[in-house]
N, C-alpha and C positions, 0 to 999 in steps of 0.2 A: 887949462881945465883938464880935469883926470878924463880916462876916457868912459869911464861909464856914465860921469856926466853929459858928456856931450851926444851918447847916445840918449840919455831918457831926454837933455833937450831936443833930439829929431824924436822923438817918439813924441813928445808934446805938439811939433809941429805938424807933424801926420796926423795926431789926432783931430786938432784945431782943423786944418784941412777936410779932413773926413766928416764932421761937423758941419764947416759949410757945404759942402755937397748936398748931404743929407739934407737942410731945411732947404737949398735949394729945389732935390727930390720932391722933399714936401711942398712946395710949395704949387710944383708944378703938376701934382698928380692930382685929380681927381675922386682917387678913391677916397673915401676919410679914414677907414680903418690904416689903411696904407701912410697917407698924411700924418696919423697918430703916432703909427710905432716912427715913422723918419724922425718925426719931432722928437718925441723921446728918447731917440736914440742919440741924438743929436746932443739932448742934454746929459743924458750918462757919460757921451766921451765928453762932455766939459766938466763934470764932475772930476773923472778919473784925470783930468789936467791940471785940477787944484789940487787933487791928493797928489802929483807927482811935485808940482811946486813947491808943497808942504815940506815932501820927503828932502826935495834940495834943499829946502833954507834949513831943514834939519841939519845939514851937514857943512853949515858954511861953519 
C-alpha cells in the first residue's frame, strides 16, 4: 500500500474513533444544545469517511 494511503486509512480510523466518542459525549450529557452539536458532529466526521473512501476507490 503506497504511503499516503495508509495514511488517510489512519485518518479514517481516527475519524471513526472520534465519532464514537462524540455520541458517546452525546449521550451522556445533559445539555441538549450540547447533545446536538456532539451528534452532528459525529455525523460530519462520518461524512468526511465516505468522502475519503470515495477518494480511495478513486484510485484503485
Amino acid at each position: 500500500m503506497t504511503d499516503y494511503r495508509q495514511l488517510v486509512e489512519n485518518s479514517i480510523e481516527k475519524c471513526q474513533s472520534s465519532a464514537a466518542d462524540l455520541r458517546v459525549a452525546a449521550k451522556k450529557t445533559e445539555n441538549t444544545a450540547a447533545k446536538n452539536s456532539f451528534a452532528q458532529v459525529a455525523k460530519d466526521l462520518e461524512a468526511c469517511v465516505q468522502k475519503c473512501r470515495m477518494a480511495l476507490k478513486q484510485l484503485s
